[in-house]
N, C-alpha and C positions, 0 to 999 in steps of 0.2 A: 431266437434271433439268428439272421444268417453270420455267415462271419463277414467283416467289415473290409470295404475296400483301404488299399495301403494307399496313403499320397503319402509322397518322401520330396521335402524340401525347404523351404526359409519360410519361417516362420518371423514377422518383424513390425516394428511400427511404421504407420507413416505418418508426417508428420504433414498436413495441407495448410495452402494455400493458396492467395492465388497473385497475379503480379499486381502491386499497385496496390490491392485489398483483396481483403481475402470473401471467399464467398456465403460468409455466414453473417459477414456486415458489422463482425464488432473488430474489426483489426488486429484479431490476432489468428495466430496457427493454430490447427487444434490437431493432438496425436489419438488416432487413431489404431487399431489393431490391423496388418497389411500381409504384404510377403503373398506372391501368385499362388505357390501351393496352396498355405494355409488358406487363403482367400479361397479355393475350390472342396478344400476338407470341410471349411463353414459349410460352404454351397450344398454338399451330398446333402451332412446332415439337417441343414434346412430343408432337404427335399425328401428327407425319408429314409435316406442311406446310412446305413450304418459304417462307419468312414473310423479309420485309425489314420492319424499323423505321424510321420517322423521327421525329425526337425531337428532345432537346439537355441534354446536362448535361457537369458539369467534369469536369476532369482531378485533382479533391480525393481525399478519402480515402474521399467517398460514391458519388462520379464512379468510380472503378475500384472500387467492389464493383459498382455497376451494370453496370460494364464487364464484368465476370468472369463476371457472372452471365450477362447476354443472350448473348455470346458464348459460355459456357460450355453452353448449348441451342442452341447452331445460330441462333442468330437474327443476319441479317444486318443494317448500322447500313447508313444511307444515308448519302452525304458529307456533312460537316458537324454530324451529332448527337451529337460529342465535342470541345467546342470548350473550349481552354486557359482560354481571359476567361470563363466562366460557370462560377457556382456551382449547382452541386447543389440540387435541390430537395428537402425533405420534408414527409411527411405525417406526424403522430402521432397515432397510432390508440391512443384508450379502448376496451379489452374490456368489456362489465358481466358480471353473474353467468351467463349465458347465451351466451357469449362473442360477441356481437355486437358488432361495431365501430364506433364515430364516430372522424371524423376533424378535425384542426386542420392547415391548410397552410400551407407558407411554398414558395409555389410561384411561378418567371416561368416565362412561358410566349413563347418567339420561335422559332419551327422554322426549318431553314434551307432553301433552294429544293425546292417539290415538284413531282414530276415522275413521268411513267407511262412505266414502263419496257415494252418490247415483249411481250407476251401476258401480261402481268398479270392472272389473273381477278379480283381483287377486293381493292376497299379496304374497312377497314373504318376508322372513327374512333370520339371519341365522350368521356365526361366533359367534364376540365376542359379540354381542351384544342379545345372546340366554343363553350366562352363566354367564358375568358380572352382580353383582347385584350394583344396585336398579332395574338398567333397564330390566334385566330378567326376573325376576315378572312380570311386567308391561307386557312384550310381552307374556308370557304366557297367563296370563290374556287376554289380546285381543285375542288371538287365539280361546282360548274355548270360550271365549263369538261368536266366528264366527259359532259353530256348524250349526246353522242352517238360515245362512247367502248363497245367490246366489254366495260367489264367491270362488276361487278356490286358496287355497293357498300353497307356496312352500316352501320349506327349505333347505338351505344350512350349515351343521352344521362348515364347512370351520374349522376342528379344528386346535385350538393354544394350547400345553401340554405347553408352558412356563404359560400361563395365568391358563391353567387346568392338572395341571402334573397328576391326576391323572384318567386312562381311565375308570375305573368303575364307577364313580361316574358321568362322562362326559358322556357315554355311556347310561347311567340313564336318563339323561336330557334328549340326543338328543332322546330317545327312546319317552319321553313325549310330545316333539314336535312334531317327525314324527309321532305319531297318532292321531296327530289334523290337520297333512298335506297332503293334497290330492297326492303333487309327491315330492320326498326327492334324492337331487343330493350328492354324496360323491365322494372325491376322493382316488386312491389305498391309498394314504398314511394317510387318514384319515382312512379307514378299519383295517389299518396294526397298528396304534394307538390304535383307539377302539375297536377293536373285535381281539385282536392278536392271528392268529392260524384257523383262521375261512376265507375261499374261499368268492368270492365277491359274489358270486351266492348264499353261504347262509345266507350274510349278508341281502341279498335283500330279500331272504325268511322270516327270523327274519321282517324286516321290512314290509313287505307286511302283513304279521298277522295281523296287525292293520284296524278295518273294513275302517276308511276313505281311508288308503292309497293306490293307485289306479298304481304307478309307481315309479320305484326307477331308476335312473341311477348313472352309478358309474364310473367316468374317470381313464384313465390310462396313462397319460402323452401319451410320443410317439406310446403309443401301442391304441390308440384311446380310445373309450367307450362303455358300455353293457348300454343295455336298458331292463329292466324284468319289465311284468305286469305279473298278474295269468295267462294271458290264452300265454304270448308269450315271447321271446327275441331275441331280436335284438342286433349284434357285428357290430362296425364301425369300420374302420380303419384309423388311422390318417395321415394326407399327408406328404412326407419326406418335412422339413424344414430347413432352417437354424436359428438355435435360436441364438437369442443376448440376453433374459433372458425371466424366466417364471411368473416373479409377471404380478398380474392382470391375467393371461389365465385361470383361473378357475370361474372367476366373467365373463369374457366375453363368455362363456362354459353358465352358466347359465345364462348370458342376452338371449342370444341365443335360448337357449330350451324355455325359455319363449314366446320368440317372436315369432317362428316357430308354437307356441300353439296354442298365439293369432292369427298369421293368419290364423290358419285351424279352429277360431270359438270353441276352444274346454275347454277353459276358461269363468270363470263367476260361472253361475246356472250349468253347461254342469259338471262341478269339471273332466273334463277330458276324460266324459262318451262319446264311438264313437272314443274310441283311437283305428286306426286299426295297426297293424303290418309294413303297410306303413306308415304310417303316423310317428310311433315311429323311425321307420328308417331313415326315412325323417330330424327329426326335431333333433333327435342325430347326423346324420348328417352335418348337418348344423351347431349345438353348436361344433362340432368338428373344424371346419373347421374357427369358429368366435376365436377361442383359438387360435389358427396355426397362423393367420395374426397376432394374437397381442405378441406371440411369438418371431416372427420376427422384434418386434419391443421393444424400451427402456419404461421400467414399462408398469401401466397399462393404455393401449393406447387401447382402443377396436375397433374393426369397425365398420366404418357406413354401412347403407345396399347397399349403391353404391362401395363402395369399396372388400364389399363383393362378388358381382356380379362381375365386374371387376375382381378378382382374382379367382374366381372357378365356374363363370356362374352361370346361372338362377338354 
């Protein structure tokens, strides 16, 4: 088995609903397993990847569903991201009429030691766990010490303005990140957040200026997603659905592009180098299409690669 991609970040519940009633019709909440990393560490290993997490939550009653679940997909914990003395974090996710999600968190954020394990092609991070401090240092920190590291890492800056009301200062951050990240995913309403007034194509230019950064994509809910490197771009389109809610489609959006990566060989030493115009198309593609199944489905429930196949072929 190869060795496992690293995602490093919050691992947590959420807890749905929706305003008024909730969308499962019996009137109440239901907690669910959440947190943006972990939600993309499911994803790999639903798709094939062999994925290690690093994180941190209890040994509570929220702390072993999280446990059950990440475990219960193949997803490997790294030491220390189930530690007795911490409580469990959560997120409570409002549905509205359209079932799109907002979130309220009662989240800490301390990851325990990180560290690259031998032929790791790629990390990826990103959300809350890039702005919360203690633990933001810390991932910063790991990142630049990758400079001149074989492997090829991602970023999702997955913003939350309740946790960072403010986007300059947020937009700061993610700026420091994406130029220690070889490919940097955002979504419209994270553009519309951080860079308000500015087109997605120059946000991707903004970010492309950074010499590591090799590819930006940038989702647009039902209107699919753009794919820009220097030399190309690539528009998807997203397949009509019927949505029951959208937590989790952006985490399985980037399990997706990651795994599409890993399987064209282009992760690792490679940082992406040998990306063709196909291939970009290909693999946005695809993260398109891994977001749409889980759409269709209640929270973040991503697909595996058989289900995938199953629903839109080879």
């Amino acid at each position: 088995m190869s060795a496992p991609v690293l995602v490093v970040g919050e691992a947590l519940v959420d807890i749905v609903g929706s305003a008024g009633r909730t969308r499962n019709g019996n009137g109440k909440t239901k907690a669910t397993p959440g947190g943006s990393p972990a939600n993309v560490a499911v994803g790999l290993a639903r798709l094939g990847v062999p994925t290690e997490l690093v994180t941190r939550f209890g040994t509570d009653a929220y702390g072993d569903q999280l446990g059950a679940h990440l475990f219960g997909n193949g997803v490997q914990l790294a030491p220390g991201s189930v530690d007795p003395g911490f409580r469990t974090s959560t997120a409570t996710a409002t549905l509205d009429a359209a079932g799109v999600a907002s979130y309220q968190f009662d989240i800490t954020w301390e990851p325990p030691a990180l560290s690259l394990s031998r032929g790791c092609p790629a990390i990826h991070t990103g959300s809350i766990a890039t702005v919360l401090e203690p633990g933001a240092a810390a991932i910063h920190a790991f990142l630049k010490s990758m400079a001149d590291q074989p492997v090829t890492v991602t970023l999702d800056p997955n913003a939350r303005p309740t946790i960072t009301p403010d986007p300059v200062s947020t937009w700061a951050a993610v700026r420091e990140l994406a130029a220690l990240s070889d490919l940097v995913k955002l979504s419209d309403e994270d553009c519309e957040f951080l860079r308000p007034g500015l087109s997605v194509d120059e946000i991707a230019t903004e970010l492309l200026s950074a010499d590591r950064t090799q590819c930006v994509v940038i989702t647009r809910g039902g209107d699919g997603a753009i794919g820009v490197t220097r030399e190309a771009r690539v528009e998807v389109t997203a397949p009509r659905i019927q949505v029951i809610d959208t937590v989790g489609a952006g985490d399985s959006f980037m399990a997706a592009l990651i795994a599409g990566l890993h399987a064209r060989g282009l992760l690792g030493a490679k940082r992406l180098d040998g990306l063709t115009d196909a291939d970009l198309r290909d693999v946005v593609d695809y993260a398109v299409k891994a977001a749409a199944i889980t759409c269709t489905r209640h929270g973040a429930d991503p697909p595996t690669a058989d289900e995938h196949t199953a629903t839109w072929g080879a």
